[in-house]
N, C-alpha and C positions, 0 to 999 in steps of 0.2 A: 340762757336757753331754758323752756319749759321744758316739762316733761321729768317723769318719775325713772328711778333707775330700778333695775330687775335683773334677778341673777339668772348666766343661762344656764340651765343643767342637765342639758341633753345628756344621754347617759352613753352614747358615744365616743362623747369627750370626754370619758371619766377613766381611759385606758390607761397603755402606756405612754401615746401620745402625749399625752397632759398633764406628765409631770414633767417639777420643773426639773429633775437631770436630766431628761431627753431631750427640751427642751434647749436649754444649755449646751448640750452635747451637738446636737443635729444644730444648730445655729454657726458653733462655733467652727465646726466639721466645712460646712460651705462655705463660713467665710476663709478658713485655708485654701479652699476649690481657688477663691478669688484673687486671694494673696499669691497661690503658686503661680498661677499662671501670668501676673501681673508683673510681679518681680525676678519674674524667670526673666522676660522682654530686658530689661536691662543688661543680660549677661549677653543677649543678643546683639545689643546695641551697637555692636563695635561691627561687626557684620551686616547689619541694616546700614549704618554709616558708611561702609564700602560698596555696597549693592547700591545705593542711589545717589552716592557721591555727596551726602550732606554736609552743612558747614554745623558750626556751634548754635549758629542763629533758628536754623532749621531744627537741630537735635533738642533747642527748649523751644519751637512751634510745636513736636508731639505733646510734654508736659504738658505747655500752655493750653492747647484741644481738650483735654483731658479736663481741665481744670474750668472752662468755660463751660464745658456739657454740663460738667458736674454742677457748678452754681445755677445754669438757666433754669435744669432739671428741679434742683433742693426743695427752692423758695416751694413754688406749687407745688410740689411733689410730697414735701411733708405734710402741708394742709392736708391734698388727697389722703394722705395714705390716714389719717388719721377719721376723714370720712369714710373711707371702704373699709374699717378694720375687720367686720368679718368679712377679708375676701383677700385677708392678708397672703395666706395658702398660696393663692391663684399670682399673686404679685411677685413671692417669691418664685415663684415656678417659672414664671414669666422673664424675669431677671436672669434666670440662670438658661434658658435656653438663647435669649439677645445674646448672653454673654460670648456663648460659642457661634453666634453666627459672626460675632464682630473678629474673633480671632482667626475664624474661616475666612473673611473677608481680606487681613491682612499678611494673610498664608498667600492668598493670591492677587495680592494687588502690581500691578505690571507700573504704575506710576507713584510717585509721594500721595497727590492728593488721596488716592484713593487708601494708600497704608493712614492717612490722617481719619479718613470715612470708616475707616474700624477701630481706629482707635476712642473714636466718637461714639461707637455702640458700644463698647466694653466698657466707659467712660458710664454712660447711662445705665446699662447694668449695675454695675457695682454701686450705682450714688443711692438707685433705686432701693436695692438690697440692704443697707446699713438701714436707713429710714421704719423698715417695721421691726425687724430684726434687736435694733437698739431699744426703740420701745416698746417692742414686748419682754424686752428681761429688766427695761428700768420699771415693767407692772410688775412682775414677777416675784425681783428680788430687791425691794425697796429699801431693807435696810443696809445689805449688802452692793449695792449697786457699782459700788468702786472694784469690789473684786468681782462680781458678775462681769462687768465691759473688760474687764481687766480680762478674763477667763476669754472671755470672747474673744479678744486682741488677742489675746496665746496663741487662737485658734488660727486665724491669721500669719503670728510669725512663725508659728510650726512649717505651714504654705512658703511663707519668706524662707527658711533654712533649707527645706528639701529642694523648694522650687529651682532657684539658682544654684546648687548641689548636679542635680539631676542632669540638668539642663546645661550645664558644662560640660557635661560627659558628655548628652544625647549629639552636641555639636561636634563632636570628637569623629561622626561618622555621618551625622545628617544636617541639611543645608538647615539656618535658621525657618527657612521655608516650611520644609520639612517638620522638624517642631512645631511651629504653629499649627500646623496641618492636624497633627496627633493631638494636640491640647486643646482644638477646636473640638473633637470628638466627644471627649469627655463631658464639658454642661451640657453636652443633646442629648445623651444619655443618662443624665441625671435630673430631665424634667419631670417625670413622674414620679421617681423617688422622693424629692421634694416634693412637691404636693403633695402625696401620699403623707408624709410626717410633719407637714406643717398646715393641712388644711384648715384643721379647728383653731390655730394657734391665735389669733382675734377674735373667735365665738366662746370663749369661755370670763370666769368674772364680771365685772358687772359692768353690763350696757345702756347707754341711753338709750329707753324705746323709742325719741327721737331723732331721727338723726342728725345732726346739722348739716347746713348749706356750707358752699367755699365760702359764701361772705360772714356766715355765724363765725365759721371757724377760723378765717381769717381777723375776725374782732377777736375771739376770745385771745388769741395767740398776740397781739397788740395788746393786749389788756392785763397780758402777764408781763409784758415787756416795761409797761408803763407802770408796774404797781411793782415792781422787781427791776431796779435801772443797774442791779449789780451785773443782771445777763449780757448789757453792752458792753462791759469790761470784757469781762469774761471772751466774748465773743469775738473783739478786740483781738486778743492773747490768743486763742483760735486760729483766726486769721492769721498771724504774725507768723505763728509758728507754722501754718500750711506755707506760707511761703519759703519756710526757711527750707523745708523736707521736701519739697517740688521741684526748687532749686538745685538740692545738694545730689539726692541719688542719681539720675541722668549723669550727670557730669562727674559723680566719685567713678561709676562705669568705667566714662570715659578716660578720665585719668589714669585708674587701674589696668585696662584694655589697649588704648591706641599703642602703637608703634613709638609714636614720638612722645609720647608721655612715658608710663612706667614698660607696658607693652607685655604685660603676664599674658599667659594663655588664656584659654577659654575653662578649662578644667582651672584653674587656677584664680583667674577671677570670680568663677562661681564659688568657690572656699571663700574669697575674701568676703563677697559678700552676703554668703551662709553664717559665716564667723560674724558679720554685724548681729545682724538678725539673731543667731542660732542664742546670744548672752540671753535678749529679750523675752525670750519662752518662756526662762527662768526669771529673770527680773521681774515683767510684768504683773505677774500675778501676787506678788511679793510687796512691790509699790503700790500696787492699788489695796491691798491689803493696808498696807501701814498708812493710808491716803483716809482708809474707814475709821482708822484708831485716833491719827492724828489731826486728820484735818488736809485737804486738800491742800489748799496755800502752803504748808509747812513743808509739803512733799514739791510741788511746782517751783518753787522759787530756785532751790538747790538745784534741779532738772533741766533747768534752762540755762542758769550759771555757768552747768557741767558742759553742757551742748554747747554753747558759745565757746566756753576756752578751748575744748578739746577739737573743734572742726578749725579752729585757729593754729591750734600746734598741727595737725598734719599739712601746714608749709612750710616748717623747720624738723620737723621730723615723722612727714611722710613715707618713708621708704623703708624695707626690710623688718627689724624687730619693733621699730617703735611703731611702724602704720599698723602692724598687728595687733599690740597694745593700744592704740587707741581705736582704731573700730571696735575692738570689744570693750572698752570704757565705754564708747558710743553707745552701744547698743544695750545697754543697762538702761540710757534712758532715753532713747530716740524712737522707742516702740510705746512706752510706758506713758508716755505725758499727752498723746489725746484723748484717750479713756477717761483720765483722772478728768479733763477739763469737759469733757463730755458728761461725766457723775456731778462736778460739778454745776454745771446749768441746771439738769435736771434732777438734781435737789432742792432746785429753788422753785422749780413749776409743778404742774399735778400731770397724772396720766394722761387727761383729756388734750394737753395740746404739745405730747412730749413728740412726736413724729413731727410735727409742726415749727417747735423749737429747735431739732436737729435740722430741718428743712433749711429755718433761716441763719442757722451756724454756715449749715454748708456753702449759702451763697453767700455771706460774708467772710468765706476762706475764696471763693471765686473771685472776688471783687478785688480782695489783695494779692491774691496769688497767681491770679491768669499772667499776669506782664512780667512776676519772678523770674521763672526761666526764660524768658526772653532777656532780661537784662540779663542773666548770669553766662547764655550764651553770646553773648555781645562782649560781655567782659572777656570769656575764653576767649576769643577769636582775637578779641584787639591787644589783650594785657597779657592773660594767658592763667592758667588754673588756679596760680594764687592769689587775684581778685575775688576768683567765685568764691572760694574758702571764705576768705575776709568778709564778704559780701553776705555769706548766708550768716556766717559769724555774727555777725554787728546786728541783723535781724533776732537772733534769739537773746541778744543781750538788750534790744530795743523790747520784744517783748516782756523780758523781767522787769524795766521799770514799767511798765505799764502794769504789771501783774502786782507790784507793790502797791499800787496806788486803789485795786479794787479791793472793796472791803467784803472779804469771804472770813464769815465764824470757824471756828474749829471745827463744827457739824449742822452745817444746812440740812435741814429737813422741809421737804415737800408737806408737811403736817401744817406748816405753819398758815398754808394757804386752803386748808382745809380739803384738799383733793388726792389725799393719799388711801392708798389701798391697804390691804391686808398683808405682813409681813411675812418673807421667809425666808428663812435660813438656809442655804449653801449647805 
């Protein structure tokens, strides 16, 4: 692309807004917003199963929705978001008020299809929201990048431990309905706040006074793919493991939930699955830290190893004190390993097409992951919960050899492509 780059310096954007802790902070603050109310829906789930009389088939058609938005959305959604970056502000805002209408939507939905039709806007919210979000902190904190996404992700499993915590109890006295109703409230009421603190957050550092076209920037984003063919692995291993995590939660729910499975309460399977989540707070930020020192690879290989054995032992020892010990084994590294593979890609490209490269991560986790819960509820229904196990199992241990065979350095640097920014320090 022509054109000279120039820095903005509006003095606006030289407040508190624009630095990088608030940044960080207010990023990672909304993606908990996303995470609680996302993974609260699973504590739900056993009650939405009764309320519309679903099968297994049916309970991974919600995943599988979710997961279709999310890829149709990615692909083009990163290019955009990489053409409008000053207007990132406007996109997050926009994200988080979809988000409560889509939860509004399945507060009041009287049929399935129509709980699938919100689940489809909350799906497009959130795919949207990671897209500017990730790369303005892989501008940000370029050398820290593993513990920046990492930090982000916290932000998130914070949301993951309160959310299903909460929302065990809130059920204790109000219909899942009900819930959704109150959780809708909250993103409408947080459309302006966000904007308000993220408006400038794409008009600062340096811009091309050009802008590109979707097709400039759809080249340049092929042209890192082609000059960097380590990203297809990568993106590979990506994919693999969306299918294993798309799979497995819906169906750990259910396990933990139904009647004829283990049949805990509601207050009770929210612990269990605050207790995955709740390890992750604290691990994440810890792995992706040690992912800066050592090396990506050195940290993923173990991660997926540990995930494969351990979603395999809870069918010999599922139940009582060992399923407690391993959901918190789990959740050491079930929250941790897509940050690291997310630092990882965008070590290897420049800023210009990093919303771009998340874009097409995300719809190559769509492509393999849409049909996951479908087959894992296929398998519940015919075989029964310890296929899914085996099933998402065999999936993380397919993604390790695959992750053997990409060749990632001890420390990819975006330098080497000559599109790296100014560094800083956490």
């Amino acid at each position: 692309m022509t054109g000279t780059n120039s820095q903005i310096t509006n003095p606006e954007t030289s407040g508190m807004r624009n630095t990088a802790p608030f940044i960080l902070t207010g990023l990672s603050a909304g993606h908990g917003i996303f995470h609680w109310f996302s993974q609260s829906f699973f504590v739900m789930l056993p009650e939405v199963v009764a309320t519309f009389g679903l099968n297994g088939l049916q309970v991974g058609a919600i995943s599988a929705t979710r997961e279709v938005v999310s890829g149709i959305i990615a692909l083009p959604g990163g290019v955009v978001t990489d053409m409008v970056r000053r207007h990132w502000g406007t996109v997050l805002a926009g994200c988080m008020g979809l988000f409560g209408v889509g939860w509004l939507i399945m507060s009041i939905s009287p049929v399935y299809p129509v709980l699938l039709l919100g689940m489809a806007a909350v799906a497009a919210a959130a795919a949207i929201w990671h897209l500017p979000a990730a790369a303005a902190l892989s501008q940000r904190f370029a050398d820290r990048r593993g513990s920046a996404l990492s930090i982000h992700g916290v932000g998130g499993n914070i949301g993951d431990v309160l959310g299903p915590a909460l929302t065990g109890v809130l059920l204790l006295t109000l219909s899942w309905r009900g819930v959704l109703s109150i959780y809708a409230v909250v993103p409408l009421l947080l459309i302006f706040i966000v904007f308000w603190a993220f408006r400038d957050i794409g008009r600062t550092g340096f811009l091309d006074t050009v802008r590109p076209g979707f097709r400039e920037q759809m080249a340049d984003t092929r042209e890192s793919f082609k000059d960097h063919p380590r990203l297809w692995g990568i993106m590979v291993v990506a994919g693999l493991r969306g299918m294993a995590s798309v799979a497995f939660l819906p169906f750990l729910a259910l396990y933990l939930g139904l009647d004829d499975e283990l049949g805990l309460g509601n207050a009770a399977l929210g612990l269990h699955i605050a207790l995955l989540v709740g390890v992750g707070v604290v691990a994440a930020p810890v792995v992706g830290y040690i992912s800066d020192r050592v090396g990506r690879k050195l940290v993923l290989i173990p991660e997926m190893l540990a995930l494969s054995a351990l979603t395999a032992l809870l069918v010999p020892f599922g139940e009582g004190a060992g399923l407690i010990i391993i959901l918190a084994l789990l959740g050491v590294f079930f929250f941790s390993d897509q940050p690291i593979l997310t630092a990882a890609a965008l070590d290897i490209v420049g800023d210009k097409v990093a919303a771009s490269t998340l874009g097409v991560f995300s719809f190559s986790r769509f492509v393999l992951a849409a049909g996951s819960p479908l087959i894992a509820g296929e398998l519940f229904d015919e075989v029964g919960i310890e296929s899914t196990f085996f099933f998402v199992a065999g999936i993380y241990l397919l993604a390790t050899v695959v992750l053997l065979l990409v060749p990632l350095s001890g420390s990819d640097s975006i330098s080497e492509n000559g599109d790296g920014n100014s560094q800083t320090q956490i």
